[in-house]
N, C-alpha and C positions, 0 to 999 in steps of 0.2 A: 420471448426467449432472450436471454443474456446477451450480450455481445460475446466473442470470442476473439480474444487479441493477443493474446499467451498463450504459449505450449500448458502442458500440464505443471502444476508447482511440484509434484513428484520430479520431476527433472533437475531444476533447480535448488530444492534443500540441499543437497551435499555440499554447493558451492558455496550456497548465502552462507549455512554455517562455518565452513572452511575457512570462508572471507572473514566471517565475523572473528574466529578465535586468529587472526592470523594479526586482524586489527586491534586486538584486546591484547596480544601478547607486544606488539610494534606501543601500543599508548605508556604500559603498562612498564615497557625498559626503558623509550625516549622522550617521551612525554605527548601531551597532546600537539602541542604546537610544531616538533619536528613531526610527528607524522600528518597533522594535514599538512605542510608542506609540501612530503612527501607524493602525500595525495596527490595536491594540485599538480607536482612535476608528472607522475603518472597518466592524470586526467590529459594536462596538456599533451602531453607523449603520443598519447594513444590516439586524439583526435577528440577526444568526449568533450571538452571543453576549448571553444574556440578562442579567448581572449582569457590572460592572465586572472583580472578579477570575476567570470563565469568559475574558473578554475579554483578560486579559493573558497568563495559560497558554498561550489559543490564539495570543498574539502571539511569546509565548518559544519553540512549538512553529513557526512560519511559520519563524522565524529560524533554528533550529537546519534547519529540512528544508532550508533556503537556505544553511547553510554544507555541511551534511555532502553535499548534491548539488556543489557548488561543486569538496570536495573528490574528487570521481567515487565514491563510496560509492552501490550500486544494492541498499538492503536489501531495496527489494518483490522486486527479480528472485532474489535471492538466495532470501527466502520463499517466491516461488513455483518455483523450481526444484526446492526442497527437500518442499514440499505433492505436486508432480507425481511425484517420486522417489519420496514414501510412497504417493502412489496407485499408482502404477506397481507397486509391492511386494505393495501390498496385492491387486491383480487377479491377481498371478502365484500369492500364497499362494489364492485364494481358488480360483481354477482347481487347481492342486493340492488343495486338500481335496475339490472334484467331483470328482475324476478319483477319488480314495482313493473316497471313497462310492459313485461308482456302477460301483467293481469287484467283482465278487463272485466267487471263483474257485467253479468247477464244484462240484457236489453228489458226494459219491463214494456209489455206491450199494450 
């Protein structure tokens, strides 16, 4: 069974997209550079990034997730399709090596 470390992502869509168009429209009038800026003043503000350059990374890291979503690039879905594929595999091999183990052909006597 999965781990569970996340609420439901139904809770979350409203805001990641809110963020997103709010980040698209902030690139889009001052450019990218004033708003990671930005960012990093936010990031440091709030506490999420403890030292100036943790604060910029994570601002060049906001921007890049804001263009590559922009361009419809879906890499979590991709990773996890690809995660559920290797579970998926790995249940079928692992049911095949039970079934091998717990056959035992008859004794000849």
């Amino acid at each position: 069974m999965p781990r569970k470390t996340l609420p439901s992502p139904y809770r979350s869509m409203m805001t990641a997209a809110d963020d997103h168009y709010h980040a698209v429209r902030s690139i889009n009038t001052h450019g990218e550079i004033a708003h990671a800026n930005a960012v990093a003043r936010e990031l440091l503000k709030s506490g999420t990034a403890s030292t100036q350059a943790e604060a910029v990374r994570m601002a060049a890291d906001e921007v890049s997730h804001t263009q590559r979503i922009t361009r419809g690039e879906m890499v979590n879905r991709a990773a996890r399709k690809a995660l559920d594929k290797r579970a998926r595999e790995e249940a079928a091999s692992s049911q095949d090596r039970a079934a091998a183990i717990t056959y035992a052909p008859p004794a000849l006597a």
